[in-house]
C-alpha positions in Angstrom: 10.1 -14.6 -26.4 9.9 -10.8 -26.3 9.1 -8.3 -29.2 12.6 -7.4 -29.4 14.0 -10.7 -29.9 11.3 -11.6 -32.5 12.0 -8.3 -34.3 15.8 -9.6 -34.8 14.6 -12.7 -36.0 12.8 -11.7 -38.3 15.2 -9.3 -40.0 18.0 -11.9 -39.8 15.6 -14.7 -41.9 14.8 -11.5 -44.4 18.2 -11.0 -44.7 18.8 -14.8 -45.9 16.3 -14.4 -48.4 17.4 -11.0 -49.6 21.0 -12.8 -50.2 19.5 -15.2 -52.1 16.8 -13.4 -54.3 17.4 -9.4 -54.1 16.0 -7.2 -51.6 13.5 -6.0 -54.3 11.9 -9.5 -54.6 11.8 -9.9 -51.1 10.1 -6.7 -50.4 7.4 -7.1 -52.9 6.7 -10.9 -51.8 3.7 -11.4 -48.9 5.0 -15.2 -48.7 8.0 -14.5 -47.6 7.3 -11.6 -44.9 4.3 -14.0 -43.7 7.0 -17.3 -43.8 9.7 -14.8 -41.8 7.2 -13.7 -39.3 6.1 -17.1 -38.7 9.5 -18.3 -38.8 10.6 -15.3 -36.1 8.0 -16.7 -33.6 8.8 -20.3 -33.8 10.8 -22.0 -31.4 13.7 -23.0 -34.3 16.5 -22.5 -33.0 18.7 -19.7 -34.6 21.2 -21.4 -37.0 24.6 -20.5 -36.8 27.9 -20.8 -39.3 28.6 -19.6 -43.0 26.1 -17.4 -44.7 25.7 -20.0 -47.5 24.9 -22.5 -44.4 22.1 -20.0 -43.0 20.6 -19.3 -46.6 20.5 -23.3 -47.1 18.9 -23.1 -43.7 16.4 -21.0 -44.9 15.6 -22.1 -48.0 15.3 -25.8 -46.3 12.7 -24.5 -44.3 10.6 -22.3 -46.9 10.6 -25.7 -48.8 9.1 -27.1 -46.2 6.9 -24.7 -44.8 6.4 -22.1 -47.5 3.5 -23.9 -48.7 1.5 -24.2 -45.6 1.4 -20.8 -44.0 
């Protein structure tokens, strides 16, 4: 996967997470840059549909990986 690729990734998966807890939360947290950067590297694939269905996507997989970075 190149750097430019990865670089969207990662701002789409901040984005989910700024939705759901405020861009100010987000930008203080480590956890979450370190799970989105993780996440943006991972073969996953790229989930598609509503916003609410891409936040649940999200927060699906900081439940399950949040933890263990």
């Amino acid at each position: 996967m190149n750097s430019e690729k990865i670089k969207l990734r990662y701002n789409f998966s901040m984005s989910a997470f700024s939705r759901m807890y405020g861009t100010n939360t987000v930008s203080a947290s480590k956890d979450i840059h370190e799970f989105c950067h993780k996440w943006s590297e991972s073969n996953e694939e790229t989930p598609d549909g509503t916003l609410v269905s891409i936040n649940f996507y999200f927060k699906d997989r900081w439940d399950a990986w949040g933890g263990n970075l």
